[in-house]
C-alpha positions as CSV (number, residue, x, y, z in Angstrom):
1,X,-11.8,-2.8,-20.6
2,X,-13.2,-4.5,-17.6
3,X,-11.4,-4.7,-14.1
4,X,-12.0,-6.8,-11.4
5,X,-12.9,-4.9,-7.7
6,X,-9.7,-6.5,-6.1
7,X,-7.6,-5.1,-8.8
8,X,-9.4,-2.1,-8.5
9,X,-8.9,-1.9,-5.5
10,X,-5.1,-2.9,-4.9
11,X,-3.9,0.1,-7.9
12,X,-5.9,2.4,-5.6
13,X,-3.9,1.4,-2.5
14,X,-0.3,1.3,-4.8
15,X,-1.4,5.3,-5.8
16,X,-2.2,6.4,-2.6
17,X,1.2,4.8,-1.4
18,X,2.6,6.6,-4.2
19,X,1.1,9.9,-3.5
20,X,1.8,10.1,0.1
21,X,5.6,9.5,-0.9
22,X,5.5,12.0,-3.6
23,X,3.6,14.8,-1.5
24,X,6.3,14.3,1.3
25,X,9.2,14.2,-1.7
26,X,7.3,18.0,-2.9
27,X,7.6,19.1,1.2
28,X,11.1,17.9,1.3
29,X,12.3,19.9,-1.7
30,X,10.2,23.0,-0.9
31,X,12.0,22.9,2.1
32,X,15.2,23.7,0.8
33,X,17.1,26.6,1.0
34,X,17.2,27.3,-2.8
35,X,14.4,25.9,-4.2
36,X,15.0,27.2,-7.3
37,X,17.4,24.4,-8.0
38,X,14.7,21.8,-7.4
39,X,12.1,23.7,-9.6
40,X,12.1,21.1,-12.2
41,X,11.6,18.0,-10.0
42,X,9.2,19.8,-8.0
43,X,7.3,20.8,-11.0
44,X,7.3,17.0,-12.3
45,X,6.5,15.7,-8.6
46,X,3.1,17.7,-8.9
47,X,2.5,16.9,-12.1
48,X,2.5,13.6,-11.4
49,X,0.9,14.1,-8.1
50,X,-2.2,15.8,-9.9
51,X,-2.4,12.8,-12.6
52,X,-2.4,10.4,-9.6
53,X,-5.0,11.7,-7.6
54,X,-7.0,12.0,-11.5
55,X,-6.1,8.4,-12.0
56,X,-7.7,8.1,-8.3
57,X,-10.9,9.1,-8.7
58,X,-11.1,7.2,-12.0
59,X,-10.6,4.2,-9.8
60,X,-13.6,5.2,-7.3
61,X,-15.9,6.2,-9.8
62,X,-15.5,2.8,-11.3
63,X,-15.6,1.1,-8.0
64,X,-19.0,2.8,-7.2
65,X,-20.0,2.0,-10.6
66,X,-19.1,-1.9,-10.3
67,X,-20.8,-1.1,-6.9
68,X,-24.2,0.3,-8.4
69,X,-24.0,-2.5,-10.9
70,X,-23.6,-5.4,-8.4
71,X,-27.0,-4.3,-6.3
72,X,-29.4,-4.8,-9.1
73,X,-31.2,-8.0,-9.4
74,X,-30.4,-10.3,-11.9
């Protein structure tokens, strides 16, 4: 499946927004005084954190890939 660099692009800008929100959501809870309740959603906040930041670098390998691509001649 092909993507185009803008698209690219903007899904890497929605994650990051994503993770920032999700890393202070993880801070928040930890925070707590019994964190023990939370264990579940903090659990599934770094879960998904970790598949963001996988989904991430998916993004800028492809970008330095459609990047690599774009410089050769013809």
């Amino acid at each position: 499946m092909e993507f185009q660099k803008d698209d690219l692009t903007e899904a890497k800008r929605q994650i990051d927004s994503t993770l920032h929100k999700l890393r202070e959501t993880v801070k928040t809870l930890e925070a707590k005084e019994n964190t023990g309740r939370y264990k579940p959603q903090i659990t599934l906040a770094k879960r998904r954190i970790r598949a963001f930041e996988i989904a991430n670098c998916l993004i800028e390998k492809e970008l330095g890939h459609q990047k690599t691509h774009s410089d050769l001649p013809g």
